[in-house]
N, C-alpha and C positions, 0 to 999 in steps of 0.2 A: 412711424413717428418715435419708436421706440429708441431710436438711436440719436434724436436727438434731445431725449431727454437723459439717455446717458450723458450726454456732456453735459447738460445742464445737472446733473448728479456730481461730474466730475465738478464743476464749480462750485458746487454747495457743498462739496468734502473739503473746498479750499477754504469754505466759511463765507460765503456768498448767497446771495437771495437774489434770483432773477427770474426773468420771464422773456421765451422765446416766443418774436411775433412776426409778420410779415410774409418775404416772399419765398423762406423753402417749404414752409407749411402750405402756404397758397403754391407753390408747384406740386407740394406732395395730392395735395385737395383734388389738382385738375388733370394728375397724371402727364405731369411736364416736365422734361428736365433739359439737362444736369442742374443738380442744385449747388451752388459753388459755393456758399456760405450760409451759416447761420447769423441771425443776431439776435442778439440777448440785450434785452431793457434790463435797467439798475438803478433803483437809488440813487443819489449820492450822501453814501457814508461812510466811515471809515471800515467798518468793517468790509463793505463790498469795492473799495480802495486796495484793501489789504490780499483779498479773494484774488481778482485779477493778477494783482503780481505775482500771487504763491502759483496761479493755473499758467501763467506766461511762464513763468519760470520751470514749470512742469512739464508744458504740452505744447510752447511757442518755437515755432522754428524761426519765425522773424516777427518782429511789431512795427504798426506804424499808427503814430497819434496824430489824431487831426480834431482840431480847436475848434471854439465855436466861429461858425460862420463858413468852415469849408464844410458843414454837414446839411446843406441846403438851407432853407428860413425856414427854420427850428430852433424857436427861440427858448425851447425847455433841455434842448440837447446842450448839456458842458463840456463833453467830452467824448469822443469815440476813439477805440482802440481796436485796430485790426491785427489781427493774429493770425499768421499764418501756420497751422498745427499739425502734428501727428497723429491727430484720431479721427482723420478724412476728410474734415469739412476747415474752411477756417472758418473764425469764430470771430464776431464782430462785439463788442461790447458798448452801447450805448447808455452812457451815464445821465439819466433825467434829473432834471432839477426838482422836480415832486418830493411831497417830503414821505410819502408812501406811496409806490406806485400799484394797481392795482390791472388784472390781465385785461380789463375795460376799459380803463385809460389808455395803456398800450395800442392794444388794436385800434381805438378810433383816434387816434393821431396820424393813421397811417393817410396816404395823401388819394388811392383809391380805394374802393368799397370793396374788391378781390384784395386785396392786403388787408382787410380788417381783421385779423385772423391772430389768436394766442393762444399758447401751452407752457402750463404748469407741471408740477406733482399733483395737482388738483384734478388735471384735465381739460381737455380744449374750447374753446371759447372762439366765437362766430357772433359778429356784429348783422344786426339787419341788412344792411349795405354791401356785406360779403355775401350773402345769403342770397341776394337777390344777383347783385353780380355773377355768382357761380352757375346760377340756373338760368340765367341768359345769355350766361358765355360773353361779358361785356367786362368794361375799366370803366369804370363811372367816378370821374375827380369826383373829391366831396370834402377838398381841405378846407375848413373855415379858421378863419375869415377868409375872403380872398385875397390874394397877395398876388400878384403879375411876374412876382421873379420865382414862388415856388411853382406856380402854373408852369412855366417856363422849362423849369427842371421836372417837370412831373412828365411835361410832353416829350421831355429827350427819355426820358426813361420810356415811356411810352412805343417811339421807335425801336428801341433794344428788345420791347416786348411781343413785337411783331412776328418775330422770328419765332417764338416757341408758340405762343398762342396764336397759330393760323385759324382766319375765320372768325374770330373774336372782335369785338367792336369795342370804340373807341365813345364815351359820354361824357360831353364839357357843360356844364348848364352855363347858361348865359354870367358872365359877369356884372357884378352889381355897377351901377356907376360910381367912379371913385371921388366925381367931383369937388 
């Protein structure tokens, strides 16, 4: 994990505060790869506005933004910027609308329980729901509220997940009625 908290070093020499959460941590956890990107949770403030462009500018071989609503229903997501980099990984930048975001928040917005997962400079952070997932070798959805179009996009992701996690099972708990 050391190497990706140097990028996340590398962002924060640009003047940035974030926090790395999801799925390279959750493949480094379960001995899965290849890890093809990082993402980094962010504020939205100028200063971590400022950060990103001085690192894209730095360490971006190409960018691509995508506005809210092509980043699944996430409705706290305003912006994400994909960065294709020089330092082996690319690097995702996910800009929250929170007005502090904290490595708790992070991780439990993720959509299953094996993605609850965040690293700081502080150190790594595991959600009950990761915890439990990792030692069952399961996906257990756990996005609340439910919503039908992120369920949707969690199960396409879900099929991609097949592949590396052979043997690993799949958990929908019943949806609520939307009536």
């Amino acid at each position: 994990m050391e190497k990706y908290l140097e990028i996340l070093r590398a962002f924060e020499a640009c003047g940035g505060k974030g926090i790395i959460y999801g799925g390279c941590l959750r493949d480094i956890m379960c001995h899965v790869g290849p890890i093809k990107d990082i993402d980094i949770a962010v504020d939205c403030t100028t200063a971590n506005a400022g950060a990103m462009g001085r690192f894209a500018d730095e360490y971006a071989t190409r960018k691509r933004v995508q506005q809210i609503g092509d980043y699944g229903n996430y409705p706290d997501v305003l912006l994400s910027i994909a960065l294709e980099t020089t330092l082996g990984f690319d690097v995702n930048f996910v800009t929250l609308s929170a007005d502090s975001i904290t490595k708790q928040y992070v991780a439990e917005r993720c959509d299953f329980g094996i993605c609850q997962i965040a690293l700081d400079g502080g150190g790594l952070l595991t959600t009950p729901a990761f915890d439990k997932d990792f030692v069952e070798k399961r996906f257990t959805y756990v996005r609340e509220p439910f919503d039908q179009h992120q369920l949707d996009r969690s199960l396409r992701r879900w099929e991609r997940f097949q592949e590396k996690f052979k043997g690993w099972t799949l958990v929908v708990p019943e949806a609520p009625h939307l009536g």
